[in-house]
C-alpha positions in Angstrom: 87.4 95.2 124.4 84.2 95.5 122.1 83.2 92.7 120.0 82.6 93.8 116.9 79.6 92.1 114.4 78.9 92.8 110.9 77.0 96.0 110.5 78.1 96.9 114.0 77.2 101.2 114.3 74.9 101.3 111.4 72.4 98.2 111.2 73.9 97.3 107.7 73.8 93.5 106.4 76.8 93.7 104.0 79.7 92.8 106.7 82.0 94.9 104.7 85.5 96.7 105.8 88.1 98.0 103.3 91.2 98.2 104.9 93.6 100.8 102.8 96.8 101.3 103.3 98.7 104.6 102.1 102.7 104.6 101.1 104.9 107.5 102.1 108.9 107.7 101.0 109.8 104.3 101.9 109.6 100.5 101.8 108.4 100.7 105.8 106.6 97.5 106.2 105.5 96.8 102.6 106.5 93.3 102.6 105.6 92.5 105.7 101.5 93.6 105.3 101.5 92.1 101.9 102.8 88.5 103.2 99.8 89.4 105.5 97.3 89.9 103.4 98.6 87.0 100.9 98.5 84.8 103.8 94.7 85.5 104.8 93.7 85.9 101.2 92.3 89.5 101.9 92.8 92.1 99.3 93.8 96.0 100.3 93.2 99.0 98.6 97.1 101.1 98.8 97.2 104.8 98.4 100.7 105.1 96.0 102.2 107.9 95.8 104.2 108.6 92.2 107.6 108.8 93.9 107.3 105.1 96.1 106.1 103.8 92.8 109.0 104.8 90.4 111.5 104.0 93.6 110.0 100.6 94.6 108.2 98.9 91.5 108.6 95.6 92.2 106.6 96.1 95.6 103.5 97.8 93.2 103.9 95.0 91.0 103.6 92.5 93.5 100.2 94.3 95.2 98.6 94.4 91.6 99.6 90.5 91.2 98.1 90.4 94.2 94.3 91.7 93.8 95.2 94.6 96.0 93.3 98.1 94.2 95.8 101.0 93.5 94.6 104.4 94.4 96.3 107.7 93.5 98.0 109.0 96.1 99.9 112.2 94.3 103.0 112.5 93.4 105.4 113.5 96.6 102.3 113.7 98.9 101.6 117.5 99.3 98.9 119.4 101.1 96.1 120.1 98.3 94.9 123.1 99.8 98.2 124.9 99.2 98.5 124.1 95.6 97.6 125.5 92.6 95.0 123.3 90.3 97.9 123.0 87.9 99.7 121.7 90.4 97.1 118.9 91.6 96.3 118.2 88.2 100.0 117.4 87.5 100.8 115.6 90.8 97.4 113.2 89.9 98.8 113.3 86.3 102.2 112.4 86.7 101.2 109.5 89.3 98.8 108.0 86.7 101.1 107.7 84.6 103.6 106.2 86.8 102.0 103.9 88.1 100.5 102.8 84.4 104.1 102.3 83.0 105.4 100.4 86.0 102.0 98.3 87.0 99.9 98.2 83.8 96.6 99.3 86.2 95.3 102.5 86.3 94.5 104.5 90.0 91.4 106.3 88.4 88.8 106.8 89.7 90.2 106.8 93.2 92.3 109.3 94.8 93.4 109.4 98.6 93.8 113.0 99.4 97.8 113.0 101.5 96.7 113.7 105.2 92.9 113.6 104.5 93.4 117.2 102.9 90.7 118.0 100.9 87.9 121.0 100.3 85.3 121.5 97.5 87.7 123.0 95.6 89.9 120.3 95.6 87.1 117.8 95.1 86.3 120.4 92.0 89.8 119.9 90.3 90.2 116.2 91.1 86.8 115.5 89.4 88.0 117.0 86.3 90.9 114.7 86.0 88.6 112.0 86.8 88.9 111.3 90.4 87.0 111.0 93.5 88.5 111.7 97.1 88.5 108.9 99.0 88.6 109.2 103.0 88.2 107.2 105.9 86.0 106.5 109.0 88.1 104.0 110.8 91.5 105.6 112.0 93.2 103.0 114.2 95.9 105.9 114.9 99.0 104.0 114.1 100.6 107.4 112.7 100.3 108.8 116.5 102.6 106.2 117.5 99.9 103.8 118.9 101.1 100.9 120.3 99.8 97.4 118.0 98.0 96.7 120.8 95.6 100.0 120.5 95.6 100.0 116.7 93.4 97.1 116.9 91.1 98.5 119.7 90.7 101.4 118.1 89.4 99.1 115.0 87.5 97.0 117.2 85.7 99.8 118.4 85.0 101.7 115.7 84.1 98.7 113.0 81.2 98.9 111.2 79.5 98.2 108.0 81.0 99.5 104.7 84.2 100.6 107.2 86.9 102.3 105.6 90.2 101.5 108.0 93.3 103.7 107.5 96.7 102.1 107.8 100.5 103.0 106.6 103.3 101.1 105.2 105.7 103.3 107.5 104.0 102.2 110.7 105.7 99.0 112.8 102.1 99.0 114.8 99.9 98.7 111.4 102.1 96.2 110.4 101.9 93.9 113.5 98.1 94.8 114.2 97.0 93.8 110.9 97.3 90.4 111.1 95.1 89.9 114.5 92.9 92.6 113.2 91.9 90.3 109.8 91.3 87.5 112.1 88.9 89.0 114.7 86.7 90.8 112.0 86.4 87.5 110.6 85.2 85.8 113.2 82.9 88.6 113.9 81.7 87.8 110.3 82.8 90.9 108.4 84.0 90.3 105.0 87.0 92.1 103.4 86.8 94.5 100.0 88.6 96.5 98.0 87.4 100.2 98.1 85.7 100.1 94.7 82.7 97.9 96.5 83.1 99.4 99.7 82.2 102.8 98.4 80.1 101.1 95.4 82.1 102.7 92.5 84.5 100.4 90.5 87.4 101.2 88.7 86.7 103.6 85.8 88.8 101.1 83.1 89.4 96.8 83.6 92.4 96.1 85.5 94.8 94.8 82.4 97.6 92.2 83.3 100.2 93.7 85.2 103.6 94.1 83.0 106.4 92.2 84.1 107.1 90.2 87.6 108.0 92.0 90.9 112.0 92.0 90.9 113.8 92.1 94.2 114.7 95.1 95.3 117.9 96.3 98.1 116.3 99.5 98.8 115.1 100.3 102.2 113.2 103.5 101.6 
């Protein structure tokens, strides 16, 4: 297996990887990544869609509490190409809004386009409404069913300075990979950010204090 080092690929001196992590319809691994991430001290960057925020707030409490960055992830995760702008505008609109009354933070000015979908019309429309798309050039491939085992190789292989690593709260191999991957990259001497400085735009407004504490929650997505 490669060893990676800090501006592995591109000659960089930052050492910087964001790892983002996108939500889906249910509670997946949620837990399990953010006792991860708590237990290393490494913030994330989560893609929330409206619907896995109003059904599991005490999770998007907990990842605000945290230091982990919010990023709008539309409402019920659609494919933007096949939308109307209304539509997006609405879907990014209604998630906003969501996520504002349950978390206190705001997802502006980053949006993670469901499935990567995105075009300069899209980009267009999502502009307007104050959002940029946010992508990624490290896909460890856990949504193809890779094993946890070549999640992190695929990571190992393809890190790099100012890496943006894709991951899923649905996936049992992103959940077990993350751990060993946080702990290799360190060693290599990378450094872990959210994806305001990976991409070197902060969020558009402070992050307030989040309202409330995370309540537990039976639900199981």
């Amino acid at each position: 297996m490669p060893t990676p080092r800090p501006g592995w690929r591109t000659g960089g001196s930052r050492g910087i990887i964001a790892l983002t992590i996108d939500t889906d319809g249910v509670v997946g691994y949620t837990r399990e990544m953010l006792d991860t991430l708590e237990a290393y001290g490494v913030p994330a960057s989560f893609g929330v869609t409206g619907k896995w925020a109003e059904a599991h707030p005490d999770l998007l409490q907990r990842l605000v509490a945290d230091g982990d960055q919010v990023m709008n992830h539309s409402w019920d995760h659609p494919d933007f190409r096949y939308i109307t702008k209304e539509e997006r505008l609405s879907q990014l609109q209604r998630t906003e809004d969501m996520i504002q009354a349950v978390a206190g933070v705001s997802t502006k000015p980053y949006f993670r386009p469901p499935g990567g979908w995105i075009n300069a019309e899209i980009r267009a429309d999502i502009a307007e409404a104050g959002y940029i798309g946010v992508l990624w050039n490290i896909d460890p491939q856990g949504w193809r069913g890779k094993s946890a085992e070549e999640i992190e190789a695929n990571v190992f292989v393809n890190a790099r300075d100012g890496g943006i690593a894709l991951f899923h709260v649905s996936v049992s191999g992103d959940s077990a990979a993350l751990g060993p991957i946080i702990e290799t990259l360190w060693a290599a001497g990378f450094r872990f950010v959210t994806i305001g400085e990976a991409i070197g735009v902060p969020p558009t407004t402070p992050t307030p204090t989040p309202i409330g504490s995370p309540t537990a929650t039976t639900s199981t997505g």
